[in-house]
C-alpha positions as CSV (number, residue, x, y, z in Angstrom):
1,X,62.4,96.9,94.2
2,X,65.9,96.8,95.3
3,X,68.7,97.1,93.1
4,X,72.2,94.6,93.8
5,X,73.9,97.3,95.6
6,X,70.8,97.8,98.0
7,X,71.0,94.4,98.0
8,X,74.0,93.9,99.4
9,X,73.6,95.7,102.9
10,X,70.7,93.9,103.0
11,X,72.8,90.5,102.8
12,X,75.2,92.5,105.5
13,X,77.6,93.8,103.3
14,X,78.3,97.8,103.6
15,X,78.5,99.4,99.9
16,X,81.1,102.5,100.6
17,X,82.4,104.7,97.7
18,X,86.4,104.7,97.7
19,X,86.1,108.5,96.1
20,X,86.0,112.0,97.3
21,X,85.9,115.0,95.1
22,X,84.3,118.5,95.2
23,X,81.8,117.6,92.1
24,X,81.0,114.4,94.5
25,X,79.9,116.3,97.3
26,X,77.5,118.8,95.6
27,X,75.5,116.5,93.9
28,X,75.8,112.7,93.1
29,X,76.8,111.8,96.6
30,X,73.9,112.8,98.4
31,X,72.0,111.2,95.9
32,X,74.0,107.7,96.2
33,X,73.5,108.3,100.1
34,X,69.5,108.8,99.5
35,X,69.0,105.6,97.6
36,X,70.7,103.4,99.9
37,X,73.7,102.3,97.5
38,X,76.3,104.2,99.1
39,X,76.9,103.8,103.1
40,X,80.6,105.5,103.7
41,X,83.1,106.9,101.9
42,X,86.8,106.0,101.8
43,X,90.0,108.2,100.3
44,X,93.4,108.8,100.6
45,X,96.1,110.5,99.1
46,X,95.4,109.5,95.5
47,X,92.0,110.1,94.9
48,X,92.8,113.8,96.6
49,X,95.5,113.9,93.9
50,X,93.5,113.0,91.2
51,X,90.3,115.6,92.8
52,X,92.3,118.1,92.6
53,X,94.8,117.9,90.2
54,X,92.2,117.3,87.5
55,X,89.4,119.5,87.8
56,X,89.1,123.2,88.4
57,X,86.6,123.1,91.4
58,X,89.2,123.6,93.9
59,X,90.8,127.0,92.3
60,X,88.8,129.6,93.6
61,X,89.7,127.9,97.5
62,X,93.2,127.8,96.2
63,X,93.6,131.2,95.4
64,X,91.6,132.4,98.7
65,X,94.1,131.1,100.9
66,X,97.3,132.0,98.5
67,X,96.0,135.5,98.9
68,X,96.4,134.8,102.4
69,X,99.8,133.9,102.1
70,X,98.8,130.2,103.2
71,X,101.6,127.4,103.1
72,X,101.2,125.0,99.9
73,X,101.0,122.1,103.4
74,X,98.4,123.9,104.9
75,X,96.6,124.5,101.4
76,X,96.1,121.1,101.3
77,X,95.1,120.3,105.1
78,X,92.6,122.5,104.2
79,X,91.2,120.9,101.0
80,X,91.0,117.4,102.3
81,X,89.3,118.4,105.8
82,X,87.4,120.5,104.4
83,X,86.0,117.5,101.8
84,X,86.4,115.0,104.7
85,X,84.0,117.4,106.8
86,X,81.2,118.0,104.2
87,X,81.3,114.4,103.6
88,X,80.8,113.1,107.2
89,X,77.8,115.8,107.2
90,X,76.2,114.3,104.4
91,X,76.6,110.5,105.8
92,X,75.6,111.9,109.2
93,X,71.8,110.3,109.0
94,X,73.8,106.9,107.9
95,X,75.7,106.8,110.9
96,X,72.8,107.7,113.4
97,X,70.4,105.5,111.8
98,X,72.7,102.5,111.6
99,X,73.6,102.8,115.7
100,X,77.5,103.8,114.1
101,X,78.1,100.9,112.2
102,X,78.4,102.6,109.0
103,X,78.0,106.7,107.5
104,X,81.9,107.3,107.8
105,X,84.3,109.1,106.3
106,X,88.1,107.8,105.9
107,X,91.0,110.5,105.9
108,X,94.6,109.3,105.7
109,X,97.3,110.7,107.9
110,X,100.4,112.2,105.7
111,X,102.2,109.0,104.4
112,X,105.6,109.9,105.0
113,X,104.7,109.1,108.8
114,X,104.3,105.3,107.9
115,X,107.4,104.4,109.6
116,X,107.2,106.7,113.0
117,X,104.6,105.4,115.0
118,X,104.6,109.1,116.9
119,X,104.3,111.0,114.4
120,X,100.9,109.2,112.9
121,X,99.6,109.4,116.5
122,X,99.8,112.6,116.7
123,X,98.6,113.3,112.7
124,X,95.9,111.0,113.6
125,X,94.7,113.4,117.0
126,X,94.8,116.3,115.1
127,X,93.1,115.6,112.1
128,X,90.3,113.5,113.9
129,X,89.9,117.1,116.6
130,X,90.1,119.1,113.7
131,X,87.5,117.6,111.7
132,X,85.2,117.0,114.5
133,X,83.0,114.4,113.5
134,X,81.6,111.4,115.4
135,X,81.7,109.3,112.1
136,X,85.0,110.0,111.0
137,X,87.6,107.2,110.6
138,X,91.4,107.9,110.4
139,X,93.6,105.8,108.1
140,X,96.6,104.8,109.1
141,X,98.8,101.7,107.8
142,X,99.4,98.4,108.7
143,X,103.0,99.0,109.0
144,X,104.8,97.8,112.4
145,X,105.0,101.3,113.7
146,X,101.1,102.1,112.6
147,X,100.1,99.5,114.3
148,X,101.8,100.9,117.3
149,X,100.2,104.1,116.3
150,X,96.7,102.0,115.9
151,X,96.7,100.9,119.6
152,X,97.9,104.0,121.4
153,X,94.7,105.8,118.8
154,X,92.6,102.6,119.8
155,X,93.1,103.2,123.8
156,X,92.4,107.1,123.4
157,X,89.0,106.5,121.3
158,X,90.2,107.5,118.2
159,X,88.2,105.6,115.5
160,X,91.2,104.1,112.8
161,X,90.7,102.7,109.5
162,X,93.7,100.0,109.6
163,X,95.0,100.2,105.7
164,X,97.6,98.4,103.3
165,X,96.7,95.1,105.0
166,X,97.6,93.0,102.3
167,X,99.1,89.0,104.1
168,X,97.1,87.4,107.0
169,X,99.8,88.5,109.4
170,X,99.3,92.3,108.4
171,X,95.5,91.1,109.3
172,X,96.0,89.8,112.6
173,X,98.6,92.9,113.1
174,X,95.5,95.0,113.1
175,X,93.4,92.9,114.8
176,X,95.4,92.5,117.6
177,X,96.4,95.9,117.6
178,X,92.9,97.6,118.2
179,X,92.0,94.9,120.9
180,X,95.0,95.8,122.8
181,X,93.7,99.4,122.5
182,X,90.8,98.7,124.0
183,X,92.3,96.8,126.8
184,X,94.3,99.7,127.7
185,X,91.5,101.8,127.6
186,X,89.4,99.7,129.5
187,X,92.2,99.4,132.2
188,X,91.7,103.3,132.1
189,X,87.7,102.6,133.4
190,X,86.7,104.0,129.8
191,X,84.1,103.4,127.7
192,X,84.5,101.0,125.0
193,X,81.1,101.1,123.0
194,X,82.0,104.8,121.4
195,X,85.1,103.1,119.9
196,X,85.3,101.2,116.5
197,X,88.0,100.4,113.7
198,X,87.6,98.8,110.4
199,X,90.7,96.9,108.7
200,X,91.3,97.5,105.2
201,X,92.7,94.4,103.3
202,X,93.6,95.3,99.7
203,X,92.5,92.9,97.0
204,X,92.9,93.3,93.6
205,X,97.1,94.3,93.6
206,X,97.5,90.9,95.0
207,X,96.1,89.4,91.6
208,X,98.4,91.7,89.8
209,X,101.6,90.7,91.3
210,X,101.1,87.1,91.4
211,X,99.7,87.1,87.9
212,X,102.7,88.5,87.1
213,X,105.0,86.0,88.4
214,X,102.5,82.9,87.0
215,X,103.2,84.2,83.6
216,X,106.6,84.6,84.2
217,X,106.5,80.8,85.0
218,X,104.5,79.7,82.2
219,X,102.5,76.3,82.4
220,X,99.2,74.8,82.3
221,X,99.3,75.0,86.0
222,X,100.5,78.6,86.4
223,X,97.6,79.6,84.0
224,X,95.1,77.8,85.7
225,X,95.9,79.7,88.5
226,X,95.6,83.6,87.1
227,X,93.2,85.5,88.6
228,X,92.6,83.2,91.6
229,X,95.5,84.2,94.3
230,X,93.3,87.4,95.9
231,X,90.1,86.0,96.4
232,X,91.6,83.0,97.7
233,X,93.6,84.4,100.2
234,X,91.1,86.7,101.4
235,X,88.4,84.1,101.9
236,X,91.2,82.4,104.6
237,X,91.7,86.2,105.9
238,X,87.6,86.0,106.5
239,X,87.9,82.9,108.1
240,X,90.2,84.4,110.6
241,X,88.9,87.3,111.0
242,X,85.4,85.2,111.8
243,X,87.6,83.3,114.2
244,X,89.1,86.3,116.2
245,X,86.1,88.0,117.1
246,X,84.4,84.9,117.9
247,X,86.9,84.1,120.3
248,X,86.1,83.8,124.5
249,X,88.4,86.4,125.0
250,X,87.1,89.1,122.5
251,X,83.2,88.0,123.9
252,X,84.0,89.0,126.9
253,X,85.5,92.8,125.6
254,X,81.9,92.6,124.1
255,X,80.2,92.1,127.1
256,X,81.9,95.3,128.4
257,X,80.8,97.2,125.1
258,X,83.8,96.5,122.6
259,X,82.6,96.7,118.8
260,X,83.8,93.9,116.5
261,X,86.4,95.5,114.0
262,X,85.0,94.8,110.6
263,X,86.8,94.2,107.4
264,X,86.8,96.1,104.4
265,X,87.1,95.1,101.1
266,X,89.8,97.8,99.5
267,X,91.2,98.3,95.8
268,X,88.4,96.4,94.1
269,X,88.5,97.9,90.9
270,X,89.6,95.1,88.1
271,X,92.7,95.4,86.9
272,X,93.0,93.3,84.3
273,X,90.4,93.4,81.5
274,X,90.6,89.7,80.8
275,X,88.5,89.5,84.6
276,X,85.2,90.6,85.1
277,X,84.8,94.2,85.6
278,X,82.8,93.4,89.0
279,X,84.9,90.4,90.3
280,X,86.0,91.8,93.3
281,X,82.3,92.7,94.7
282,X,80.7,89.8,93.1
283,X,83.4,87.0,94.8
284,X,83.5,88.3,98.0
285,X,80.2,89.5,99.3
286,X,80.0,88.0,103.3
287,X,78.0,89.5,106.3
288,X,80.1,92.0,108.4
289,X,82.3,92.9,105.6
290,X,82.4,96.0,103.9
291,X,83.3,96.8,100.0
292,X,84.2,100.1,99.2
293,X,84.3,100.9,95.7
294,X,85.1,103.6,92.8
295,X,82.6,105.2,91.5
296,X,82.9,102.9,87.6
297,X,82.7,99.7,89.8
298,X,80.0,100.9,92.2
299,X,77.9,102.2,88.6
300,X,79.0,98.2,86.9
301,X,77.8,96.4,90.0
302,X,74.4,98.4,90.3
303,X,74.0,97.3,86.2
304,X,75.2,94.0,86.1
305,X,75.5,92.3,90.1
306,X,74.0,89.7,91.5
307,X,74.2,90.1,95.1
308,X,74.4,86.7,96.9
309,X,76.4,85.2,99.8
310,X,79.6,84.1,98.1
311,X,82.6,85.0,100.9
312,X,82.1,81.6,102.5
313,X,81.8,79.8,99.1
314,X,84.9,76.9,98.1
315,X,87.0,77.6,101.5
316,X,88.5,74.6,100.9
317,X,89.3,75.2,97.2
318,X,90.6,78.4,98.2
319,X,92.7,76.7,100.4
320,X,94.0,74.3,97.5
321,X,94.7,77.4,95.3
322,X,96.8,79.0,98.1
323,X,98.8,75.5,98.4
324,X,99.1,75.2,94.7
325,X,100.9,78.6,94.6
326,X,103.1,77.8,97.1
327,X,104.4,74.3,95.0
328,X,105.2,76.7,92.4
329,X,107.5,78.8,94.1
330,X,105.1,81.7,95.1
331,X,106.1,82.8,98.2
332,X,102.6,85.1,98.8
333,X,103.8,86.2,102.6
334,X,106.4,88.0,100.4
335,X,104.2,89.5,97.9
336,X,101.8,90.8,100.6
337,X,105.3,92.5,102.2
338,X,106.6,93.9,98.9
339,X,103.0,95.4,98.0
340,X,102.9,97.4,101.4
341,X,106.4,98.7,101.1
342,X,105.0,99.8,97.1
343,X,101.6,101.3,98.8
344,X,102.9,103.2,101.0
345,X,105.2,104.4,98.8
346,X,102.4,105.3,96.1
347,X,100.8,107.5,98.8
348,X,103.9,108.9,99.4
349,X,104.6,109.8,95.7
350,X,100.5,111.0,95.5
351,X,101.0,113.1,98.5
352,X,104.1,115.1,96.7
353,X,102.6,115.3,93.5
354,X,99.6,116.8,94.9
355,X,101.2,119.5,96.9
356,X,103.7,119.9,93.7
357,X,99.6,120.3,92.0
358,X,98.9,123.2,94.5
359,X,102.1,125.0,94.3
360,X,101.9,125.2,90.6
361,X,97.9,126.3,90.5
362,X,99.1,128.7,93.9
363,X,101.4,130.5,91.5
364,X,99.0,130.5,88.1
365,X,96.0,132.2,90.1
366,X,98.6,134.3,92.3
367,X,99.4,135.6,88.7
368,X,95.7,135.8,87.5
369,X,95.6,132.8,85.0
370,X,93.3,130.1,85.0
């Protein structure tokens, strides 16, 4: 019998696990990976921050390349690929057996390049050469100068995980950005089938910003509407996205082997308690989509799910919702815009505490404590 999270690939939905840690990879991964409820793996500079900065698996590594006199940046290139590789390894049978639509592995280039479109190119090339794996994805944002970065990647056959898509337009940003990639590298004479991207639209933030402002306004209306802005707007992003890749134009890419960009359901861990620990699998389950989870929602969907179609359930009420908000002042375009500038400044703040991590656990081992 299958459990809701086999369940769900069966209904064309991709599980993924949005956590990466050295415990992880010895043990309950591969398990996760065997059973058929976990399908990729996604990370970025937080959940590295939190691997390492919390647990003591990573010391005896750390103090290896201290000893070596190491750089604290190069400590943690090291760490991360090093995860990021082992990973890929274990997902390796995914990737084969599913013809490359799913077994990867998501690394994030060094968020301080969100705003130099060079500079994450060139991240991007070295960390996807120095890894060296066929099912590894590199993330890079949906900011105006990743995107740039995303098509020059897209062209070269560099697979990209578009991230902090938050408003349609960052959406159709990415959309249009790997297409145009593939273009160029088809203008080349290059092959288009080895290429693929996924775009990343973060959920559950939305709720949290626009709850914020509902309560702020107070209301019987306002209220009504808690909880209801994400899903909404990510049912219209579906509809779009289903729209796009339907298209003549992108058929005919297809007919010359381009791969549909899927989505990917990103920060789906409930915020708020008042909403169902699961409501941001159980709403949004469509075929083509992918939800990538932490490890407490993957573990509360398996227990308490109920995998059925629901992404292309109330469309129209979603619609309402999103119109509703608007009457009430909520300018969600805005929202979308404010919560990328915050994300990538949260990675930024996860990257420096991290390395601020290794400096202070460089020095403690360099001195022989624990």
């Amino acid at each position: 019998m299958t459990n809701p999270l086999q369940r769900l690939s069966q209904l064309g939905q991709s599980p993924w696990l949005d956590q990466i840690s050295a415990a992880l990879l010895v043990g309950e991964l591969s398990r996760l990976v065997q059973a058929g409820e976990v399908l990729g793996v996604t990370s970025n500079p937080s959940i590295f921050e939190k691997a390492v900065g919390e647990s003591p698996d990573y010391d005896r590594r750390i103090a290896q390349m201290a000893q070596r006199g190491l750089p604290i940046e190069e400590i943690y290139d090291a760490l991360t690929t090093q995860d990021v590789t082992k990973a890929c390894d274990l997902l390796r049978g995914v990737y084969r057996a599913s013809g490359g639509r799913d077994g990867y592995v998501s690394l994030e280039v060094n968020p301080h390049y969100a705003n130099d479109a060079r500079q994450q190119y060139e991240e991007a090339v070295r960390l996807s050469q120095k890894v060296n794996r066929p099912n590894l994805l590199i993330k890079v944002p949906a900011t105006p100068q990743g995107l740039e970065a995303v098509k020059e990647l897209s062209a070269q056959g560099v697979k990209v995980n578009i991230t902090l898509i938050f408003s349609q337009a960052h959406y159709q940003g990415a959309a249009r950005a790997y297409v145009q990639g593939l273009e160029e590298r088809l203008k080349g004479g290059l092959d288009l089938s080895g290429v693929t991207s996924v775009a990343s639209v973060f959920i559950s933030r939305i709720d949290t910003a626009v709850d914020r402002k509902l309560d702020s306004l107070g209301g019987g209306e306002a209220q009504a509407l808690r909880g209801r802005a994400a899903v909404a707007h990510v049912k219209v992003i579906y509809q779009a996205y289903q729209e796009f890749f339907s298209s003549p134009h992108f058929r005919e890419l297809g007919k010359k082997g381009a791969n549909i960009q899927r989505l990917v359901w990103g920060s789906t861990s409930t915020k708020d308690p008042k909403y169902s620990d699961i409501k941001y699998v159980q709403e949004l389950i469509g075929p083509a989509t992918v939800n990538t989870m932490p490890l407490s929602t993957l573990e509360a969907f398996r227990d308490h799910g109920q995998a059925r179609l629901t992404l292309g359930e109330g469309v129209e009420e979603a619609k309402k919702d999103l119109e509703r908000l608007a009457r009430l002042g909520i300018d969600l375009d805005r929202v979308c815009a404010q919560l990328q500038e915050e994300g990538v400044a949260a990675f930024a703040r996860s990257f420096d505490s991290l390395l601020a991590t290794l400096a202070s656990k460089r020095k403690a081992l360099l001195a022989g404590r624990p």
